[in-house]
C-alpha positions as CSV (number, residue, x, y, z in Angstrom):
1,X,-24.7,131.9,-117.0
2,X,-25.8,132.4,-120.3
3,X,-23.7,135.6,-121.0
4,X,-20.6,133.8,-119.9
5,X,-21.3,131.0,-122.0
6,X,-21.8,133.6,-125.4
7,X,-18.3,135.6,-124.2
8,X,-16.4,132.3,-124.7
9,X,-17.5,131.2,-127.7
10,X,-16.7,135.1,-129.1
11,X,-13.4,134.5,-126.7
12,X,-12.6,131.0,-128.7
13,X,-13.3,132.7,-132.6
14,X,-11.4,135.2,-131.4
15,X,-8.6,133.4,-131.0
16,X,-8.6,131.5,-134.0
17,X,-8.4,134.8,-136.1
18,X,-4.2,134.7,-136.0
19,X,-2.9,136.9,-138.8
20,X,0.8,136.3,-139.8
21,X,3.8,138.9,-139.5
22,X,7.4,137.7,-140.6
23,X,6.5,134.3,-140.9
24,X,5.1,134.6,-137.0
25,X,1.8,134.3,-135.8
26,X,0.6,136.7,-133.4
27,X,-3.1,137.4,-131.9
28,X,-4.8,140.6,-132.6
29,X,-7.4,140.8,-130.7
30,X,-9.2,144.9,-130.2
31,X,-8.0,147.3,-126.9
32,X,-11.6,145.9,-125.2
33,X,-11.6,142.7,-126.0
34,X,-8.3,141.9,-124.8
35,X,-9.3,144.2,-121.2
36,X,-12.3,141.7,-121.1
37,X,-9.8,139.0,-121.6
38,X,-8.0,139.4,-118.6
39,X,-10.8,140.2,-116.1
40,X,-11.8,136.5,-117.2
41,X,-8.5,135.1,-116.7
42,X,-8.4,136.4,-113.1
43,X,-11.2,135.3,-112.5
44,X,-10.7,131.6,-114.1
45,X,-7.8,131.3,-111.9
46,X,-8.8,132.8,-108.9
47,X,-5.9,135.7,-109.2
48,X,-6.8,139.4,-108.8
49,X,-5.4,141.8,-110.9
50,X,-5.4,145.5,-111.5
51,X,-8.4,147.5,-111.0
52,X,-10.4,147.9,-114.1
53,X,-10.3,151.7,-115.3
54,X,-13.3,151.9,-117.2
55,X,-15.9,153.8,-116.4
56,X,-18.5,151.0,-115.5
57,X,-16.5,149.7,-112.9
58,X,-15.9,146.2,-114.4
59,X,-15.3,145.3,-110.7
60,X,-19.2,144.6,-109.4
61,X,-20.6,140.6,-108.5
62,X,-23.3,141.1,-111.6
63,X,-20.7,141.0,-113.8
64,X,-19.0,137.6,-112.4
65,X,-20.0,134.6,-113.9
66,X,-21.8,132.4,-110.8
67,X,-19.9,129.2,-109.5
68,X,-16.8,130.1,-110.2
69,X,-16.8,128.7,-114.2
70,X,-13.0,127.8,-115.0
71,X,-12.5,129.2,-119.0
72,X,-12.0,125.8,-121.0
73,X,-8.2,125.8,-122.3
74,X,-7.0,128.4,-119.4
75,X,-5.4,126.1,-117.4
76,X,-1.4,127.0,-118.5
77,X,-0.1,129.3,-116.5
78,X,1.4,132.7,-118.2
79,X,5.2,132.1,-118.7
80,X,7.0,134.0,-115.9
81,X,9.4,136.7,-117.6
82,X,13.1,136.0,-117.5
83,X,15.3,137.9,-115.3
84,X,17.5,140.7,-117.0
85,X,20.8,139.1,-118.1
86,X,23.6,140.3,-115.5
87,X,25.8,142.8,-117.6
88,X,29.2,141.5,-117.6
89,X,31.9,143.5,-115.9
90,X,34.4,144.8,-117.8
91,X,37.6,144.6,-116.8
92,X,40.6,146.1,-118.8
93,X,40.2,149.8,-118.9
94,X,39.5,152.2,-122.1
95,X,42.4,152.7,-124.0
96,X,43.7,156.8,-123.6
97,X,40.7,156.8,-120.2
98,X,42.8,159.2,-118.9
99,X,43.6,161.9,-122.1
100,X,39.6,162.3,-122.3
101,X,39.4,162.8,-118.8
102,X,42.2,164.9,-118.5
103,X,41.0,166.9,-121.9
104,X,37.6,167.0,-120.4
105,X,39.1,168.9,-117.2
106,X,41.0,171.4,-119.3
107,X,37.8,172.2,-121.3
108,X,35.4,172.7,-118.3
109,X,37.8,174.5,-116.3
110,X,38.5,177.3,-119.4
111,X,35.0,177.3,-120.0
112,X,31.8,178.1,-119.0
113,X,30.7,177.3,-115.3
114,X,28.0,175.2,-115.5
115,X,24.5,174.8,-113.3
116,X,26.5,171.2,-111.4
117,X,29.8,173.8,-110.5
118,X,27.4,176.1,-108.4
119,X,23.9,174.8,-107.4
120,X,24.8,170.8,-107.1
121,X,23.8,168.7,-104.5
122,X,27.8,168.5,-103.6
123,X,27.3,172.6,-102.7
124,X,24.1,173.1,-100.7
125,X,25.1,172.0,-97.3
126,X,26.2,174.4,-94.6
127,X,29.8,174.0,-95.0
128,X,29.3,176.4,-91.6
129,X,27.0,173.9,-89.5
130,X,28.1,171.3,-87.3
131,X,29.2,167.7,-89.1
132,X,26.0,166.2,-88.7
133,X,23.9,169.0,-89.6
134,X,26.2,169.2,-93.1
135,X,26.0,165.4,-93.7
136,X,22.0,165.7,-93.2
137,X,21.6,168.4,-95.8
138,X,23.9,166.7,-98.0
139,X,21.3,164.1,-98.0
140,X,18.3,166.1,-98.2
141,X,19.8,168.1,-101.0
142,X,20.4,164.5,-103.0
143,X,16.8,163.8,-102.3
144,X,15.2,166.4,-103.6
145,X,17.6,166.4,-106.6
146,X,15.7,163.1,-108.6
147,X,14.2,164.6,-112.0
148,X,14.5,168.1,-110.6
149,X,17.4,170.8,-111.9
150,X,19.6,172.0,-110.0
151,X,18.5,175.6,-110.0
152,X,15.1,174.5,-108.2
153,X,17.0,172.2,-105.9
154,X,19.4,174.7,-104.7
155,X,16.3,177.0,-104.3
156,X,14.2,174.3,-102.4
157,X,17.2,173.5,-99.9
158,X,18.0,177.4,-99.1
159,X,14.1,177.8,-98.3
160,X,14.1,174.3,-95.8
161,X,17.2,176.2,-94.5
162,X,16.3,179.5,-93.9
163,X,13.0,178.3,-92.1
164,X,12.3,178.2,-88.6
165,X,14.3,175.8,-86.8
166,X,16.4,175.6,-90.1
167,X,17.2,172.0,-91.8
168,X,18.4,170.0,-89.3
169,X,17.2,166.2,-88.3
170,X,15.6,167.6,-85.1
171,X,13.6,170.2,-87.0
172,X,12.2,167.7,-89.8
173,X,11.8,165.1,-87.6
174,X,9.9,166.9,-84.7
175,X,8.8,170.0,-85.2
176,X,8.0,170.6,-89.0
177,X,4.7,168.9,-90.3
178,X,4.7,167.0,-93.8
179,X,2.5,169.6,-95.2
180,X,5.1,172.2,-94.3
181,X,7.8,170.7,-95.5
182,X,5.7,170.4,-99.1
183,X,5.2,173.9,-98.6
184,X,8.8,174.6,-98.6
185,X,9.7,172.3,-101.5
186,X,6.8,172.7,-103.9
187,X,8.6,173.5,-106.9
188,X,10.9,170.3,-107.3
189,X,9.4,166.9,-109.2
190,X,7.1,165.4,-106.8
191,X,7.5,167.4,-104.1
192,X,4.6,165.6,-102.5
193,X,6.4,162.3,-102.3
194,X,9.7,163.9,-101.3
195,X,7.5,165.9,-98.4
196,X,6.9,162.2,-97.0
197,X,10.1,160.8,-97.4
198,X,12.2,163.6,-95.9
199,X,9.8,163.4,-92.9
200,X,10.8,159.6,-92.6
201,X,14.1,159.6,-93.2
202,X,14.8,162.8,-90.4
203,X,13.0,160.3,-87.8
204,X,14.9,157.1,-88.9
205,X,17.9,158.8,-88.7
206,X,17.0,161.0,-84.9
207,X,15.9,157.4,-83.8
208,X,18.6,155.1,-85.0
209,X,21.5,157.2,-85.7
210,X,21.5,160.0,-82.9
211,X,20.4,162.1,-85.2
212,X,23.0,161.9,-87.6
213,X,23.0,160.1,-90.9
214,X,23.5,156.3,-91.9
215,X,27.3,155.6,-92.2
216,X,27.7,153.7,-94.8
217,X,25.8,153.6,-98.5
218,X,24.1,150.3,-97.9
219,X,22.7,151.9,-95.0
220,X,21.6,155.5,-96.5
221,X,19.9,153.2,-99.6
222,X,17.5,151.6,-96.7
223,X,16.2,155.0,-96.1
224,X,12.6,156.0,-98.3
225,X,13.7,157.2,-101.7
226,X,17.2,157.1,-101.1
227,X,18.9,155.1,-104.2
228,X,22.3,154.0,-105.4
229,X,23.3,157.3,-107.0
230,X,22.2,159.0,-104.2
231,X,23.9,157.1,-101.4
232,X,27.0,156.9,-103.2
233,X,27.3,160.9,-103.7
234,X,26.5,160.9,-99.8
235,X,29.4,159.1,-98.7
236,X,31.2,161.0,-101.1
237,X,30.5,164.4,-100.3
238,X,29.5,164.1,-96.5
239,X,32.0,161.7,-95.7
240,X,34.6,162.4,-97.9
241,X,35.0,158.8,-98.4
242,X,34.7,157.3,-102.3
243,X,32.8,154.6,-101.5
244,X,31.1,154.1,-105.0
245,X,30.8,156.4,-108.0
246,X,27.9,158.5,-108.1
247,X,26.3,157.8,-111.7
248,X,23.3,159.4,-113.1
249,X,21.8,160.2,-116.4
250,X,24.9,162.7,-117.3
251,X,28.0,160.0,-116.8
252,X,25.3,157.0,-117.9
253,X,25.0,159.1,-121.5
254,X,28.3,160.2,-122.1
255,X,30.4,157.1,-121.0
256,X,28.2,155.1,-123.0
257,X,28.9,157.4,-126.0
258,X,32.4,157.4,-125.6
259,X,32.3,153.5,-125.7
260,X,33.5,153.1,-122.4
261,X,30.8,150.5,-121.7
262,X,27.9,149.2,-123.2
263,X,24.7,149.2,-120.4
264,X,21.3,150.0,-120.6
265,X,21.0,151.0,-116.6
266,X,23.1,153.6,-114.5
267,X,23.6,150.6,-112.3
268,X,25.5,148.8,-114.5
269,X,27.5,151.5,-115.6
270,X,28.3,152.2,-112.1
271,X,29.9,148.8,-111.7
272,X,31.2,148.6,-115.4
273,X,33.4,151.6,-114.3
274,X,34.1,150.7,-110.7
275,X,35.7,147.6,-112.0
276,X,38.5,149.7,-114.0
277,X,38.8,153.5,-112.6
278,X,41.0,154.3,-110.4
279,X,39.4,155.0,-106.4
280,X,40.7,158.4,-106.5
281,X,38.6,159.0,-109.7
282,X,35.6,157.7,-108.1
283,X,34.3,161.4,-106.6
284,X,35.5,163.5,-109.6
285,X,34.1,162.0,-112.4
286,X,30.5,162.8,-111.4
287,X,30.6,166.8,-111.1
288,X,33.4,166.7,-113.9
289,X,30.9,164.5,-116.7
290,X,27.7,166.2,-115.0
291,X,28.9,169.5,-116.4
292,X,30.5,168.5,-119.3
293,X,26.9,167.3,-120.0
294,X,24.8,169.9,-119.3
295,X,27.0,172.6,-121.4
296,X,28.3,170.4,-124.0
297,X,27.5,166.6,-124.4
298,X,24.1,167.2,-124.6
299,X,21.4,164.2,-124.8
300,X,19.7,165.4,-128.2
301,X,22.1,167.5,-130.5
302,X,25.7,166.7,-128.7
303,X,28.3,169.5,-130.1
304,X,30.2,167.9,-131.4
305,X,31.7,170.2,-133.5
306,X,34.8,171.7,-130.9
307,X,34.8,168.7,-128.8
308,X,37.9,168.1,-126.8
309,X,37.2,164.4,-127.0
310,X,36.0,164.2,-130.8
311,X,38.9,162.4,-131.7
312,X,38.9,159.6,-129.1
313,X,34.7,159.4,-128.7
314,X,32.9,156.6,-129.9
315,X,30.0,158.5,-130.7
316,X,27.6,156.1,-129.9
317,X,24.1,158.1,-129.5
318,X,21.9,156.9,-127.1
């Protein structure tokens, strides 16, 4: 294929043209010519990759070379990427852990209530419906919660439970249709994808769990779009039972700027401060740092100015 053969030759000069940064050198090929790039090296090795984006397709036999060519010097495989290094676990606790908390408590509780103290996931639930019915809008409420505020969560779990039928795992598994549970929940961050997921998880749990909820964190975190945070606040809240602390972006930030750990993932946070807080800490410290850092440790712009923790805060901005 004569085309082929004139796109390796360009592909070859290409990669001699190697400019040098820092002592390094380093390829520069344009945006297209590296896209072209790939779709050769797919097809050289017989691997398919993403669809092409482009508007002409890039995917039709005309533009294949015949017989299955192999591109000359192609044959190394890509290097595979290296896992991400396991964070080590820190075991001796923060020095004074327990002034900041307790300094933290006596600020939020003169102050300001903040969105967490009245529309979190911990105070949707029916505290008037039966145990399973409050345990399975505990976990809907956490569902709906991902990248969504709490002001349009509370709103999206008050319509799902002032509908017909009401939130129950019977309702959402039986009788309400995807679409009308999208209906209900339209305003929270993909709302589509949550419509699904509630619709699943409501069966799963009529089907496997008598229409109650998994019983145990490494059970709710099988269920569609059901994560660590979430699972963890579950137990917590449904089950009373502080089975793991509930971290999201609010307790990643600020523990990380007081230099209580060092992670880059909530993950690793979780079990950076599971290894030296107290159990009976475990379900506290989420509502108390999620409120401290909506009305006061804030991401961009902390205030620091009047902090109760100034004094003993690393200060490390993330």
């Amino acid at each position: 294929n004569r085309s082929m053969t004139l796109w390796l030759r360009k592909l070859a000069r290409m990669r001699s043209q190697v400019v040098s940064l820092g002592g390094v050198g380093i390829k520069r090929p344009s945006r297209s010519a590296s896209s072209k790039r790939s779709a050769v090296d797919a097809h050289s090795t017989g691997e398919s990759g993403p669809p092409s984006t482009s508007s002409s397709g890039g995917g039709s036999s005309a533009d294949k070379p015949a017989g299955g060519a192999h591109a000359p010097g192609r044959g190394k495989k890509k290097a595979k990427r290296k896992p991400r290094a396991a964070v080590p676990v820190q075991v001796e606790a923060p020095s004074e852990w327990r002034t900041v908390l307790s300094k933290i408590a006596e600020f939020r509780e003169n102050g300001p209530l903040a969105p967490v103290d009245t529309m979190g996931c911990e105070r949707l639930a029916d505290v008037d419906a039966d145990p399973k019915t409050y345990r399975f809008q505990t976990l809907v409420s956490l569902m709906l919660s991902s990248q969504t505020k709490d002001q349009v969560t509370a709103a999206a779990v008050k319509r799902l439970q002032e509908s017909k039928g009401g939130l129950t795992v019977d309702n959402v598994a039986n009788h309400m249709s995807v679409e009308e549970i999208d209906e209900l929940i339209c305003k929270v961050g993909f709302h589509n994808t949550k419509a699904k997921r509630l619709k699943e998880a409501a069966k799963i749990c009529a089907e496997e769990y008598g229409g109650d909820i998994p019983p145990t964190a490494e059970l709710l975190m099988k269920l569609p779009g059901v994560g660590p945070k979430m699972a963890f606040i579950t137990m917590n809240v449904a089950f009373g039972e502080p089975s793991g602390i509930g971290v999201d972006v609010h307790v990643h930030r600020i523990t990380n700027r007081l230099g209580w750990n060092k992670t880059k993932q909530p993950e690793d946070t979780r079990k950076a401060l599971e290894s030296w807080l107290p159990r009976e800490e475990w379900i506290p410290i989420n509502p108390l740092l999620v409120g401290f850092g909506q009305l006061h440790c804030l991401p961009r712009n902390p205030k620091c100015k009047g902090c109760p923790v100034e004094s003993l805060c690393g200060k490390v901005i993330l």
